[in-house]
C-alpha positions in Angstrom: -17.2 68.1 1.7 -18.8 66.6 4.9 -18.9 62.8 4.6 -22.6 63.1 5.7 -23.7 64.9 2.5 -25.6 62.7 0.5 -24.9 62.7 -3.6 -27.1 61.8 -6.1 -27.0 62.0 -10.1 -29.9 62.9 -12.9 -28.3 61.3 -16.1 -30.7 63.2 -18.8 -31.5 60.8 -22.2 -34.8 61.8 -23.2 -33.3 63.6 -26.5 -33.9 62.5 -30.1 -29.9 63.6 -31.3 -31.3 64.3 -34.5 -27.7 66.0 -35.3 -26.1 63.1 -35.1 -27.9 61.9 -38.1 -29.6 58.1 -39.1 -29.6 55.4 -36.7 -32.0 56.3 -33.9 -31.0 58.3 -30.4 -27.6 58.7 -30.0 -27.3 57.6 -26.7 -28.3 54.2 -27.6 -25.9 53.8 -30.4 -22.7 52.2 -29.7 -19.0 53.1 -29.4 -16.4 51.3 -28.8 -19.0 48.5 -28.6 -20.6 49.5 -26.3 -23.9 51.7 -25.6 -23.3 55.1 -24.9 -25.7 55.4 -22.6 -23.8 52.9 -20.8 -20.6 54.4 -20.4 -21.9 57.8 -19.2 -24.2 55.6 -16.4 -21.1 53.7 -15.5 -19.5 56.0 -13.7 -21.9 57.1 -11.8 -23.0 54.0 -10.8 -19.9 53.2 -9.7 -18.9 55.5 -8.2 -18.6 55.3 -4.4 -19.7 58.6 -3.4 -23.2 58.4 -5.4 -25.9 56.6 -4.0 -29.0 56.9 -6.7 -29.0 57.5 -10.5 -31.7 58.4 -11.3 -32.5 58.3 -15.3 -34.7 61.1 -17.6 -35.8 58.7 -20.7 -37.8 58.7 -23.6 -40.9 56.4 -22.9 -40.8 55.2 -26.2 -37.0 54.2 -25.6 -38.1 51.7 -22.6 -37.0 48.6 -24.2 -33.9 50.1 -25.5 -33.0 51.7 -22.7 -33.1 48.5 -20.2 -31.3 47.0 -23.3 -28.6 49.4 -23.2 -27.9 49.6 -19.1 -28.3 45.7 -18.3 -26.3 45.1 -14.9 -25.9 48.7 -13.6 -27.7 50.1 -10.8 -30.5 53.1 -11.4 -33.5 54.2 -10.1 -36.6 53.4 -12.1 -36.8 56.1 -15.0 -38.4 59.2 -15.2 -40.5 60.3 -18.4 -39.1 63.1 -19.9 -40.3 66.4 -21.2 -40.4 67.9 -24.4 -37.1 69.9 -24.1 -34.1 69.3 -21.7 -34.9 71.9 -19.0 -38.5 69.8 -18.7 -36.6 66.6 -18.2 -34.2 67.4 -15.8 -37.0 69.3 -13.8 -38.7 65.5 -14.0 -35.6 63.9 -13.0 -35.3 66.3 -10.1 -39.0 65.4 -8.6 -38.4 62.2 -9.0 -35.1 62.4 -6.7 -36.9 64.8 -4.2 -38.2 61.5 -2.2 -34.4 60.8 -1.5 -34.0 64.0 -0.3 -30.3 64.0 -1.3 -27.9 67.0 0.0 -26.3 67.4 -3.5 -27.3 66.5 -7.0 -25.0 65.4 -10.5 -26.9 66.6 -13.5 -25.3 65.2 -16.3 -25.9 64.3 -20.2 -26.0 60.9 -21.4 -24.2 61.7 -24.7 -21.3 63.1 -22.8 -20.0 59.0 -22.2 -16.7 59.7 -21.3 -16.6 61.2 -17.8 -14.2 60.5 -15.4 -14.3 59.0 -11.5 -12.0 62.2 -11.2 -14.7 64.8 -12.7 -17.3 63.0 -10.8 -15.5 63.6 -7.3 -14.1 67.5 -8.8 -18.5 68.1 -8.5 -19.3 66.8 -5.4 -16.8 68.7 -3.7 -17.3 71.9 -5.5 -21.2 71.6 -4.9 -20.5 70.9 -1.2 -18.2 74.2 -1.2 -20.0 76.4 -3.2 -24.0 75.4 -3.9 -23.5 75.5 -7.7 -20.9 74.7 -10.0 -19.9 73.8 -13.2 -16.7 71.6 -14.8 -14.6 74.2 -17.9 -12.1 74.0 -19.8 -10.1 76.4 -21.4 -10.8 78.1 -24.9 -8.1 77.5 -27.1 -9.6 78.6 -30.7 -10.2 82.3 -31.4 -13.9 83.6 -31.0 -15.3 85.7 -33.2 -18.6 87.4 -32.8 -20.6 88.0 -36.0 -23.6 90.0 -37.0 -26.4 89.4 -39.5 -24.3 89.6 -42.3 -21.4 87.0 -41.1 -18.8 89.8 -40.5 -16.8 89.9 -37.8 -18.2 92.2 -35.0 -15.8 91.7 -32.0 -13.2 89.4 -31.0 -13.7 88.5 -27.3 -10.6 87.8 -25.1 -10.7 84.2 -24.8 -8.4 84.5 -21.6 -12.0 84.9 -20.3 -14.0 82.2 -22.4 -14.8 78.7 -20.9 -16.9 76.0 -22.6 -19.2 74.5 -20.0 -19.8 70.8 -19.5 -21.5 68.4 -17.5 -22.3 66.8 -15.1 -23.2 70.4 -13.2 -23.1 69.9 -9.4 -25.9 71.8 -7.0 -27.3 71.7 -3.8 -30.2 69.9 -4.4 -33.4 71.9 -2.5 -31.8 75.3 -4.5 -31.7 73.6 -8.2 -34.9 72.1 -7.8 -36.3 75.5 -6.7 -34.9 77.3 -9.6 -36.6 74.6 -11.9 -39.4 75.0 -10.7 -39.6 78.8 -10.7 -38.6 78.6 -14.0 -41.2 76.2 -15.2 -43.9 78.5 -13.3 -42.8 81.7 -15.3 -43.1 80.1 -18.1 -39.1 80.0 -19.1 -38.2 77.2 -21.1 -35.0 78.8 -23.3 -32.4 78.1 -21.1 -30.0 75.8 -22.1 -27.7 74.4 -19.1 -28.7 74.0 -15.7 -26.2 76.5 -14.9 -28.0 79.1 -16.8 -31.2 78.8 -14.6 -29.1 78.6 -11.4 -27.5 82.4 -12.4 -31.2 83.2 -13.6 -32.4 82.3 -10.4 -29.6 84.6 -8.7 -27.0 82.0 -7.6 -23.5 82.3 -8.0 -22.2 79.5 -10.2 -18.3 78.4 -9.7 -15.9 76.7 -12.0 -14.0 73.6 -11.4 -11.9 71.6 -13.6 -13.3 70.0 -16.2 -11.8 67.0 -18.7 -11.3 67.8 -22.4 -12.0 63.9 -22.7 -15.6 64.7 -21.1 -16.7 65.8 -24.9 -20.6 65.8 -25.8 -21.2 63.1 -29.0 -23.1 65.9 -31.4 -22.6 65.1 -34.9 -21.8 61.9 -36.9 -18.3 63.1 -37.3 -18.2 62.7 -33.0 -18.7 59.2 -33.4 -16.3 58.7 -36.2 -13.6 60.4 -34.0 -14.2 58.8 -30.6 -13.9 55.6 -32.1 -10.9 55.8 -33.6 -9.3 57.9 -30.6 -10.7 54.7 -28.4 -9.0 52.2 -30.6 -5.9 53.9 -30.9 -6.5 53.5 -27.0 -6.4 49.7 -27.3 -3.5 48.6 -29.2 -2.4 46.1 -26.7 -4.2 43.3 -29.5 -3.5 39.9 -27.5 -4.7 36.1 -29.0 -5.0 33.0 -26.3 -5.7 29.3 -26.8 -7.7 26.8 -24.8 -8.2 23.1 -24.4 -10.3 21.0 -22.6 -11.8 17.7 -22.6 -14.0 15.7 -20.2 -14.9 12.1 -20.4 -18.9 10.6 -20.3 -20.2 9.4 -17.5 -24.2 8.5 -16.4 -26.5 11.4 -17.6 -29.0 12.7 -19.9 -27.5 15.7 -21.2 -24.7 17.8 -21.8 -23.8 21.4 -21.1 -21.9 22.8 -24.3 -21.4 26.2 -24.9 -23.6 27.1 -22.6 -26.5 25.1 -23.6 -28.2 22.1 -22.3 -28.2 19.2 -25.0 -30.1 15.9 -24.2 -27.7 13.2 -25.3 -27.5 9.4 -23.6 -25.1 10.5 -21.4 -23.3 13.2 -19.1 -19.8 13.9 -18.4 -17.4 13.1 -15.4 -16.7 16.7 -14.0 -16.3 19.0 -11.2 -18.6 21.3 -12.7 -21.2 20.8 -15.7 -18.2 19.7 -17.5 -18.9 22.3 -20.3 -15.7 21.8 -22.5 -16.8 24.8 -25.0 -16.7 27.4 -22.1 -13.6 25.7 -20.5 -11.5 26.2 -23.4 -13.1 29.7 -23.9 -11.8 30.8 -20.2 -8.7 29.2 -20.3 -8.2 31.3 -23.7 -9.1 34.5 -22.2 -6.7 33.9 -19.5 -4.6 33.2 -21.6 -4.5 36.3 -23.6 -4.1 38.1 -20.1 -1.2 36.0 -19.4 -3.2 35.1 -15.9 -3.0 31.6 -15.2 -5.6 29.0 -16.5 -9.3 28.0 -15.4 -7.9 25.7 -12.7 -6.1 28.5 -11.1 -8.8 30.3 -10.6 -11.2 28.2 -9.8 -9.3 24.5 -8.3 -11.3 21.9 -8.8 -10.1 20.8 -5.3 -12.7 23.9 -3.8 -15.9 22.0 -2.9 -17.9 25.4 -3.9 -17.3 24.8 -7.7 -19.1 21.1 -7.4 -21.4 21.3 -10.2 -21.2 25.2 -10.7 -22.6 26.4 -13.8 -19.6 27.0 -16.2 -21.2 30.5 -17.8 -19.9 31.7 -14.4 -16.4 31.1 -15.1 -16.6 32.6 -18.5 -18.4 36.3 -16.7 -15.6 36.3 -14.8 -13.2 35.5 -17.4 -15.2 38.8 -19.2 -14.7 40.9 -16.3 -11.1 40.3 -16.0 -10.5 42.1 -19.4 -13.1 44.9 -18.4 -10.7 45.5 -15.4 -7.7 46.0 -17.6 -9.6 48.8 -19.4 -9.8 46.3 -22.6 -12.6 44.2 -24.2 -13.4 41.2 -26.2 -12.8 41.2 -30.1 -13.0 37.9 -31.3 -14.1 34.4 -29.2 -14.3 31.6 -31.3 -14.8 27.1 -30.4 -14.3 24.2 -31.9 -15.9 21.4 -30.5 -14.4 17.8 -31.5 -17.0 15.1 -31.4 -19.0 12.5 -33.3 -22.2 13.5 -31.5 -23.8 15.2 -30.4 -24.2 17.0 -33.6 -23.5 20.5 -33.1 -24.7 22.1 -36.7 -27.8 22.4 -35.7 -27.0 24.1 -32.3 -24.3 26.5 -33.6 -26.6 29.7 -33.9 -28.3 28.5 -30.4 -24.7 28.3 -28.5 -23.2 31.7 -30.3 -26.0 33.5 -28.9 -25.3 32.2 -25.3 -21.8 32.7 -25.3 -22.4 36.2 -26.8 -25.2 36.5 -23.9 -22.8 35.7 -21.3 -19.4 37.2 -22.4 -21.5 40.6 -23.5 -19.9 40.4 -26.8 -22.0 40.7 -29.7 -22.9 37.8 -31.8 -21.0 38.8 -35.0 -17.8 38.3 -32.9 -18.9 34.9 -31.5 -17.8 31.3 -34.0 -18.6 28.0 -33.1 -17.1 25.1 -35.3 -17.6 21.3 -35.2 -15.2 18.7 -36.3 -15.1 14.8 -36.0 -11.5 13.0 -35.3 -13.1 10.5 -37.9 -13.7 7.6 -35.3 -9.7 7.9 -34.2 -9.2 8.1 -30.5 -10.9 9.1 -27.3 -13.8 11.0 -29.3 -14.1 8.8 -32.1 -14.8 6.1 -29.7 -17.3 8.5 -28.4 -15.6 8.1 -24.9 -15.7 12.3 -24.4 -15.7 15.9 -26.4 -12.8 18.0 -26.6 -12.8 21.5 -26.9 -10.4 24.2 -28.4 -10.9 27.9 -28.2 -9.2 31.2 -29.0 -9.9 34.6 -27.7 -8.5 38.0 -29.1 -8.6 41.0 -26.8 -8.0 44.4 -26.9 -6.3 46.2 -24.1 -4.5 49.5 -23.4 -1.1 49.5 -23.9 1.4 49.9 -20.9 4.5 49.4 -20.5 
C-alpha cells in the first residue's frame, strides 16, 4: 500500500447487545477489567498507520462512553442510527471531512483485534478496494428447512465466517451507504454485504480466530477465563519508604493533600504512600526501585507530583501485557489520622493506577510513640502490589 494513503477507522457501538443479557450495553461492560469498548478502540488508536477513530455511539451512552475510553485518542462521536447499517452510514459522514483514502469499519464488541489484523486491512483495502478478514469453517453446516430437517449439507471447504474490521476505499463504501439508505435497504447485515450489493468485488484476507464478536453471556464467561489463563505469571512486591518533617502546612499522602503543621523534607512531595506503592510495583516486575527510575539527583523530579511516578509504575505492567490485581498501604504514623481519609486516598490511588477501587486497601498503624514516628519526627510507608502477567519463559 502507498505510504501516502491515508487510514482511518469507524469503531460502531451504538447497539443495545440485548443477547448478551442484564447489565446494560455490552460494550461498556468489562473483561478482563477492563471496558470492552476500550480494548477494541485501543488498537486502533494505537496503531501507527491510523490517523482518526472516529466513534458511532449511543447518545444516551455519552457519559459512559467517555467513562469507558478515558486517555485514548477519537474523534468526537457520531449519533447513531436505529440499526447498524444507519450507524456506520453516520460514522462514515462524519469521516467524509478527513477525506481519508481508506476506511476500518469495525465492531466495538469484537475487543480482541490484533495490530496484525489491523495492518492485514489496510493493505488488502489498498490492493483490492474492499475486503474482509475469514477464517476457516471447521464445524459441519447444515441447511434446514421449516421443519428443522436437514436440507443440504454445504461443502465447508468453501464456507468462511466474516469478521471485522472490513477494510474499503473510502469514497466507494460511503457511496454504497448511501445508495442503500436512498433505496430504502436497510437488511443488510455487514458492510461487505452492501459493498457486493453495490457491485464490488469483496476479497478475503486473513482473519484471527481470537478476533471473536462478545454475543451472549456465555462470551463473556469464556473470554474471561481464556484471558486469565493468559495471565498466570501472579507476582507480589513490597515497598518502603519514609520521609522526615520539615516546614510546611500539609502533606501529600496517597495522593491527597492533608493540612497538618508541617511538611516533609523531600525531592518530590515526599508522598511516602505512593513511594512505597511504586517501589512495590517495581518490584513485582523485578525492575529496579523508584530511585532508579526516577534519581533524586535529576533536578526535573524537584517537587514532582508523586501520582506521576505511580502512572508510570501502571504503565510498566500494561507494557508487559499484565495488570494490577491487588495494591494495598499501610501508613505508620501518630498523625495525621488517616481513618477518616482512607475512602478519600483509595479512590485517588484507584484514580491514578486505573485499578478499581475494590482492589485498592489503605491501613493505618501507630508505632505506639516508639521511634522516629512515635516521636512524630516522619511517616513511614509499606506497600504491596500483586500483578498479573503473561507467562514466558
Amino acid at each position: 500500500m502507498a505510504k501516502s494513503q491515508r487510514t482511518a477507522v469507524v469503531l460502531v457501538a451504538a447497539g443495545r447487545g440485548l443477547r448478551a443479557g442484564a447489565g446494560g450495553p455490552k460494550q461498556y461492560r468489562t473483561i478482563g477489567g477492563v471496558p470492552v469498548i476500550y480494548r477494541a478502540m485501543e488498537a486502533f488508536s494505537r496503531h501507527p498507520d491510523v490517523f482518526a477513530v472516529q466513534p458511532v455511539v449511543n447518545p444516551d451512552d455519552s457519559a459512559m462512553f467517555t467513562a469507558a475510553v478515558a486517555g485514548l485518542k477519537h474523534e468526537a462521536p457520531a449519533s447513531g442510527g436505529a440499526t447498524r447499517q444507519a450507524s456506520v452510514l453516520a460514522g462514515l459522514e462524519a469521516l467524509a471531512r478527513h477525506k481519508p483514502d481508506i476506511v476500518l469499519i469495525h465492531d466495538a464488541a469484537r475487543p480482541f483485534v490484533s495490530s496484525g489484523v489491523i495492518s492485514r486491512a489496510i493493505e488488502a483495502a489498498g490492493r483490492t478496494g474492499a475486503a474482509i478478514p475469514v477464517v476457516p469453517v471447521t464445524d459441519t453446516i447444515k441447511i434446514t428447512g421449516a421443519s428443522g430437517d436437514v436440507e443440504d449439507t454445504p461443502d465447508r471447504a468453501a464456507l468462511r465466517i466474516a469478521q471485522t474490521p472490513q477494510s474499503f476505499r473510502f469514497d466507494v463504501i460511503l457511496e454504497a451507504h448511501r445508495r442503500a439508505a436512498k433505496d430504502g435497504r436497510s437488511d443488510f447485515t455487514d458492510d461487505a454485504a452492501i459493498a457486493e450489493w453495490a457491485g464490488l468485488t469483496v476479497a478475503t484476507f486473513e482473519g484471527d480466530v481470537a478476533n471473536m464478536k462478545l454475543t451472549t453471556p456465555e462470551d463473556f464467561v469464556r473470554e474471561e477465563a481464556r484471558l486469565a489463563s493468559l495471565l498466570g505469571d501472579i507476582r507480589t512486591g513490597t515497598g518502603y519508604d519514609v520521609h522526615a518533617f520539615g516546614e510546611g502546612d500539609h502533606l501529600m499522602l496517597c495522593g491527597v493533600r492533608v493540612p497538618h503543621t508541617k511538611g516533609f523534607l523531600a525531592h518530590s512531595d515526599g508522598d511516602v504512600g505512593l513511594h512505597a506503592l511504586v517501589d512495590a510495583i517495581l518490584g513485582a516486575l523485578a525492575d529496579g526501585d523508584i530511585g532508579s527510575h526516577f534519581p533524586p539527583s535529576d533536578a526535573k523530579w524537584k517537587g514532582a507530583s508523586s501520582d506521576q511516578f505511580l502512572k508510570y509504575a501502571i504503565d510498566s505492567v500494561t507494557a508487559r501485557g499484565g495488570r494490577v490485581a491487588n495494591l494495598e498501604v499501610t501508613m505508620i504514623c501518630e498523625r495525621p489520622k488517616i481513618g477518616p481519609l482512607r475512602d478519600v486516598m483509595r479512590a485517588r490511588i484507584a484514580e491514578i493506577s486505573g485499578v478499581d477501587i475494590s482492589r485498592v486497601a489503605v491501613k493505618a498503624t501507630t508505632s505506639e510513640r516508639l521511634g522516629f514516628t512515635g516521636r512524630e519526627e516522619g511517616i513511614a510507608a509499606t506497600a504491596s502490589a500483586t500483578i498479573r502477567l503473561p507467562w514466558s519463559l
